[in-house]
VMD Tcl script that draws the C-alpha trace (Angstrom):
set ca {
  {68.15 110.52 112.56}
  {69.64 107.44 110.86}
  {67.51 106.15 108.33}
  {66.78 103.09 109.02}
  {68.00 100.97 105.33}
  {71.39 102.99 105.20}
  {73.10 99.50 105.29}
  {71.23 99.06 101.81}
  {72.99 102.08 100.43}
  {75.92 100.71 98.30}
  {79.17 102.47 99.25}
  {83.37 102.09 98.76}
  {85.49 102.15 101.36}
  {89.07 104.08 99.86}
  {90.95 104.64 102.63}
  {91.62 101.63 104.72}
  {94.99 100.70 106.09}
  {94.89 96.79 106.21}
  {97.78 97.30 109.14}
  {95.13 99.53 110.88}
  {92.72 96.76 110.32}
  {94.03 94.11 112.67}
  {91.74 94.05 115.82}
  {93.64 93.77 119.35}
  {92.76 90.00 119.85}
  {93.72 89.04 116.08}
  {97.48 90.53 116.48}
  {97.64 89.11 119.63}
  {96.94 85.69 118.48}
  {99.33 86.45 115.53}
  {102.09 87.38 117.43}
  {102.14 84.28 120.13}
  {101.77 82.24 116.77}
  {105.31 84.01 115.54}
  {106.78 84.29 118.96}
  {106.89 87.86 118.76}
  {106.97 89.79 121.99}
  {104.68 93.04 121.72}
  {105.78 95.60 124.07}
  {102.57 95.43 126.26}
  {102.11 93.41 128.95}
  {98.66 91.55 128.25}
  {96.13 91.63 125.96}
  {94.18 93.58 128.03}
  {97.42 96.51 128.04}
  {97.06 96.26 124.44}
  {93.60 96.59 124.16}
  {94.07 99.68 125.78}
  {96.75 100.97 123.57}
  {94.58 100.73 121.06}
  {92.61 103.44 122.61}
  {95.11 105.97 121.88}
  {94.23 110.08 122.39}
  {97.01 111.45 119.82}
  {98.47 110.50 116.84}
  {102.13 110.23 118.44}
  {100.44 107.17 120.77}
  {98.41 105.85 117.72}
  {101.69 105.55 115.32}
  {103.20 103.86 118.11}
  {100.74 101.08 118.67}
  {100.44 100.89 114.98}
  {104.35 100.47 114.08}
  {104.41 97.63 117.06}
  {101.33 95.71 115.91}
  {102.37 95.95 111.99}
  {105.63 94.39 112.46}
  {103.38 90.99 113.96}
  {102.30 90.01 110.05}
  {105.14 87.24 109.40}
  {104.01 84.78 106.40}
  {101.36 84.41 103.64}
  {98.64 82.99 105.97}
  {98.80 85.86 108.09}
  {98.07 88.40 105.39}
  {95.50 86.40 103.96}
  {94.05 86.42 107.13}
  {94.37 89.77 108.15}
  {92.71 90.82 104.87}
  {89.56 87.81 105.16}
  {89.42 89.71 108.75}
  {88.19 93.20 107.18}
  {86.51 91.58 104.00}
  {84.30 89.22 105.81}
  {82.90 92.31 107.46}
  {82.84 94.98 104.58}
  {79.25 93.95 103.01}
  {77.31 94.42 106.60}
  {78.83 97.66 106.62}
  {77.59 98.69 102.90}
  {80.66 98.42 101.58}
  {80.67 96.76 98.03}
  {84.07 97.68 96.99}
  {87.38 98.99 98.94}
  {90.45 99.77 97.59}
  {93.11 98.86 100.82}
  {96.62 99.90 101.18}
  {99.49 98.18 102.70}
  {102.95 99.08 103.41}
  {105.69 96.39 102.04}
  {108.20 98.24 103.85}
  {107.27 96.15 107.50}
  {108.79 93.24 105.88}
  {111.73 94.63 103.93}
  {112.92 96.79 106.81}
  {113.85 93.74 108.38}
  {115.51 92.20 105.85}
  {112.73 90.03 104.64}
  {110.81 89.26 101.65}
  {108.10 91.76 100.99}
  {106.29 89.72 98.49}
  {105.24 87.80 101.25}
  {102.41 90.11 102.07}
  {101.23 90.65 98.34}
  {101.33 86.35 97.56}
  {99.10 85.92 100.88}
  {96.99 89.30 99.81}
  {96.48 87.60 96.76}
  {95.24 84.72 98.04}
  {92.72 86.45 99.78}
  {91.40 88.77 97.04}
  {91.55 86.06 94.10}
  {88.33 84.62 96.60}
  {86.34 87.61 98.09}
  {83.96 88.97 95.35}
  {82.96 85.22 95.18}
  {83.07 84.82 99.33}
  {82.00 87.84 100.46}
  {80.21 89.51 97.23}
  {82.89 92.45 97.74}
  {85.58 93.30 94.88}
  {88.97 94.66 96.35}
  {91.86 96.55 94.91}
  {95.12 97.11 96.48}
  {97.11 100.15 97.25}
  {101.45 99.59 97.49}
  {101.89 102.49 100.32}
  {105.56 103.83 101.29}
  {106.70 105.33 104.39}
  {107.60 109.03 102.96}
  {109.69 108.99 105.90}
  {111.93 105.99 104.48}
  {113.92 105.36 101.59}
  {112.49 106.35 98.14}
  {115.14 104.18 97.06}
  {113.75 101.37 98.76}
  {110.05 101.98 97.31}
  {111.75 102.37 93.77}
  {113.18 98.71 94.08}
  {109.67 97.60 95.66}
  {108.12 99.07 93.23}
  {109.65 97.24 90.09}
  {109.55 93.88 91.82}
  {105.43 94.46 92.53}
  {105.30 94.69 88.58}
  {104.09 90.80 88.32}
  {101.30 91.68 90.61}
  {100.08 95.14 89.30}
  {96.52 95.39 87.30}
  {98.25 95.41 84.05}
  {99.53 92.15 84.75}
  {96.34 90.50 86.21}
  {97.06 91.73 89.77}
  {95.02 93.31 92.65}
  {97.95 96.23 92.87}
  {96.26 99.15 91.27}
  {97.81 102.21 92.71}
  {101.39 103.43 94.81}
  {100.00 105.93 98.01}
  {102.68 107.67 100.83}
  {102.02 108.14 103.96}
  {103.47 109.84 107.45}
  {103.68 113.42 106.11}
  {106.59 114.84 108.16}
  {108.70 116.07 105.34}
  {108.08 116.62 101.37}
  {107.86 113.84 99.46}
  {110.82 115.14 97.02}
  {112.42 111.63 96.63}
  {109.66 109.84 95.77}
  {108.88 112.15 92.52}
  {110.87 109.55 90.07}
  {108.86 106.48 91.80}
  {105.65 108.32 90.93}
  {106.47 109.21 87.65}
  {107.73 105.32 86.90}
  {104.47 104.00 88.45}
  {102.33 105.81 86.23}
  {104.76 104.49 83.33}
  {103.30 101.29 84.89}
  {99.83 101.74 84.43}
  {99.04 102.71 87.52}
  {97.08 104.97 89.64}
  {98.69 107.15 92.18}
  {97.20 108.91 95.66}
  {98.93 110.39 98.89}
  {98.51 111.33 102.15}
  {98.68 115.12 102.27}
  {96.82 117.95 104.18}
  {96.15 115.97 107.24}
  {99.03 117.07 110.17}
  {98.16 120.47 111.42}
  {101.73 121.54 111.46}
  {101.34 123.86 114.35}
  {102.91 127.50 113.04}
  {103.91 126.53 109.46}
  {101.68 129.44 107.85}
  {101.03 126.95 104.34}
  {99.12 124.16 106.15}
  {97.66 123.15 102.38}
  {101.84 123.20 100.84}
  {101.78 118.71 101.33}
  {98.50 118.94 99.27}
  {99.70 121.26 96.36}
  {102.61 119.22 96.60}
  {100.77 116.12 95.99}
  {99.26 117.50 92.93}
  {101.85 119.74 91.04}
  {104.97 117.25 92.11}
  {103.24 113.56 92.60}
  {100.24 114.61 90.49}
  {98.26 111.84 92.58}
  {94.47 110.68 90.85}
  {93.09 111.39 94.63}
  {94.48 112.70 98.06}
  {93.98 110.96 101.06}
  {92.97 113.44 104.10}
  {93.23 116.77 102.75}
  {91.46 118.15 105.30}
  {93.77 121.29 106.34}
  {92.98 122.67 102.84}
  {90.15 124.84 104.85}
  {93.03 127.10 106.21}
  {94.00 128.06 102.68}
  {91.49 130.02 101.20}
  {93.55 129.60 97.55}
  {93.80 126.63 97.72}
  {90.11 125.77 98.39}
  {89.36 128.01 95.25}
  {91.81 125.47 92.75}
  {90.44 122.64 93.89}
  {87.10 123.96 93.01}
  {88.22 125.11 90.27}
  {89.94 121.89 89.14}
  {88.50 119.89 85.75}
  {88.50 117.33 86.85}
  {87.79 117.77 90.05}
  {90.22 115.71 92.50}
  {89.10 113.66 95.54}
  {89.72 114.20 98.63}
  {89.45 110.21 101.09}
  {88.75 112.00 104.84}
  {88.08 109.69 107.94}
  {86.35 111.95 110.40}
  {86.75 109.83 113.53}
  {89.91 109.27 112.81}
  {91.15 113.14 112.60}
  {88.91 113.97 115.91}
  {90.91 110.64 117.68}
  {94.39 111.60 116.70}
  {93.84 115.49 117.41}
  {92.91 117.46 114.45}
  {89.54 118.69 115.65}
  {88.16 118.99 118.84}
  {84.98 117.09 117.70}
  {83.34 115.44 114.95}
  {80.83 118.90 114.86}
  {83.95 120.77 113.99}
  {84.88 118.37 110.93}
  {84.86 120.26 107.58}
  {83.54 117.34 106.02}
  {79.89 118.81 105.25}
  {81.59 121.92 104.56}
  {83.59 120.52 101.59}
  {80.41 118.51 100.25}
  {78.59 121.84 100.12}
  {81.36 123.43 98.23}
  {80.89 120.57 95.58}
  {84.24 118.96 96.10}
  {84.72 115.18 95.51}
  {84.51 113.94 99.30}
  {84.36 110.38 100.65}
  {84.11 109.30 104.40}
  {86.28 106.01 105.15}
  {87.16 104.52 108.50}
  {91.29 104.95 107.98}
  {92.04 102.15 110.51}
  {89.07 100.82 111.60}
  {90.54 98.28 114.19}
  {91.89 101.73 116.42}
  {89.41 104.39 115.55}
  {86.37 103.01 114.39}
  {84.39 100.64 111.19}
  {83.32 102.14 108.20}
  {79.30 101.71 109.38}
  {80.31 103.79 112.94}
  {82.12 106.11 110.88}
  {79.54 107.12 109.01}
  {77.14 107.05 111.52}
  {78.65 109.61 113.96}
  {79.12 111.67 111.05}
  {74.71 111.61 109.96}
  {74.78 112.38 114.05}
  {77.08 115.00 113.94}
  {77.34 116.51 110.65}
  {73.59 116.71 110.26}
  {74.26 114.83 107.02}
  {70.87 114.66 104.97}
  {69.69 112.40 102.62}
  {71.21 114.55 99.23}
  {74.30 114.47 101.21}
  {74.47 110.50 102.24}
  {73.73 109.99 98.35}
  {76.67 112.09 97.46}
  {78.59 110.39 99.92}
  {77.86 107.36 98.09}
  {77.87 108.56 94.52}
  {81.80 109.84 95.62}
  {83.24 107.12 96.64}
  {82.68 104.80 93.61}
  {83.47 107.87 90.69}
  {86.58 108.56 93.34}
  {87.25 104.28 92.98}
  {89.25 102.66 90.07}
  {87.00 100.54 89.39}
  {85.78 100.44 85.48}
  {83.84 102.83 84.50}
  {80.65 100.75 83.49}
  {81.25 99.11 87.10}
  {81.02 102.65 88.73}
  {77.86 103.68 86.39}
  {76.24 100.57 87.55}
  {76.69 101.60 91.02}
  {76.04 105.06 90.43}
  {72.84 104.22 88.81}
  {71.73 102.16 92.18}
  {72.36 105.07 94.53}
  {70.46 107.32 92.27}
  {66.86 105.20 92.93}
  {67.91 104.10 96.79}
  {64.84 105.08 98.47}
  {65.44 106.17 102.22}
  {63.49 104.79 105.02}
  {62.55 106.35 108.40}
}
mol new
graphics top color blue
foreach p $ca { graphics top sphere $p radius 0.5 }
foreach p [lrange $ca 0 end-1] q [lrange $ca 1 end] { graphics top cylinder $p $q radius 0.2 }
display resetview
């Protein structure tokens, strides 16, 4: 059962691709506005695409429908899209990623999307009573070079510098992240935090599943891991990140890893599992506008899962200590989730 004042319960939302954000009808309007020719037929075709049963067709809708984000306004409205939303969800904070690397594959100015991001996120605690942080993701499957030069031109917009960039992430893990070692070690030079997708492609007969998530922590030593999920298959790897002081969070989106393949069902999710081994856990929607929001997320997860109470306040109490938000900010939330009293 769903208790009935969840909404109240104050949550973060870590792992949220602002790409994977844009509903069906938003990029379509966005791409007639930039004469941009999507490679489905209608609206209706793409609507469909979005309801993709692997991650091979997912990747594919979500490459096409990235590239439609031209100028300032459309960032700032792709990200006033997802904010305007976050607080009826429970979502008080959200730290979002977005790949540069759509615009300078092209050939054109990536600071672009952080000028209209900015925009956006200078307005939204005021707007929508929701603080946001932003995450500069690379394609691991694309030049660390590339990201290296990204990186030092984001400088002017990092945290350090009165910016909403507070972290570098990589994602598509298809091969080891070996080149981007030197742009992890600069951005921490930077003052900033790093995280990674790792442990989420079941890579069919490799016998070291876990090998992208020890990677992420011995090589990019990364603040949090995003997925993480095929950990479960490495029984040594379970025990150090148990063992681990600190202890290093793990961002999984359930729906998400049933929709692209990775489990059968949400039932078969290790997501409880983890909780009940103590590990830091959070449950985010990934990219909401394909799979599902944060709110549905969670909810098929409390249906599913058999999630009680302790473990919905967990849930909670993860996702802001896992957040870079200051610590008196997290504490403050912390605090609140502590007295939350459930309703039936």
């Amino acid at each position: 059962m769903i208790e009935s004042n969840i909404r109240y319960l104050p949550f973060a939302e870590l792992h949220i691709h602002l790409e994977g954000s844009l509903q069906p009808e938003f990029a379509w309007h966005i791409a007639k506005k930039n004469n941009i020719k999507l490679p489905f037929e209608s609206l209706d075709a793409l609507r469909q695409a979005y309801r993709c049963s692997d991650q091979d067709e997912f990747f594919k809708t979500f490459l096409s429908v990235g590239n439609v984000l031209r100028t300032e306004e459309d960032y700032e409205d792709a990200a006033n899209e997802y904010l305007s939303k976050a607080l009826s969800q429970g979502l008080h904070h959200v730290e979002m990623s977005f790949c540069p690397q759509f615009l300078s594959e092209r050939g054109d100015d990536w600071q672009t999307a952080i000028r209209g991001l900015t925009n956006a996120l200078n307005n939204c605690e005021k707007q929508y009573s929701v603080t946001c942080f932003l995450i500069l993701e690379f394609n691991r499957s694309l030049s660390a070079e590339s990201a290296g030069k990204i990186l030092e031109e984001s400088i002017p917009y990092t945290k350090k510098n009165g910016g909403w960039i507070y972290a570098i992430g990589l994602y598509v893990e298809v091969v080891p992240a070996v080149g981007f070692y030197e742009v992890y070690e600069r951005a921490r030079e930077l003052g900033l935090y790093c995280v990674a997708h790792a442990g989420h492609d079941d890579l069919g007969n490799v016998p070291d599943p876990g090998r992208f998530v020890i990677e992420a922590i011995d090589k990019l030593k990364v603040n949090r891991i995003d997925h993480g999920v095929q950990c479960m298959k490495d029984p040594e790897l379970i025990k150090r990140l148990c063992n681990m002081n600190p202890k290093i969070a793990m961002n999984t989106c359930p729906v998400s890893n049933v929709l692209c393949g990775l489990f059968p069902s949400i039932c078969d999710h290790p997501l409880k599992k983890l909780l009940n081994m103590d590990l830091i856990v959070t449950c985010n929607s990934d990219d909401p506008a394909y799979f599902c929001c944060f709110k549905d997320t969670l909810d098929a997860c409390i249906k599913n899962l058999s999630l009680n109470q302790d473990d919905l306040r967990r849930l909670a109490i993860n996702s802001f200590e896992a957040s870079f938000l200051p610590d008196e900010k997290k504490q403050a939330y912390i605090k609140e989730i502590l007295v939350f009293q459930f309703t039936n």
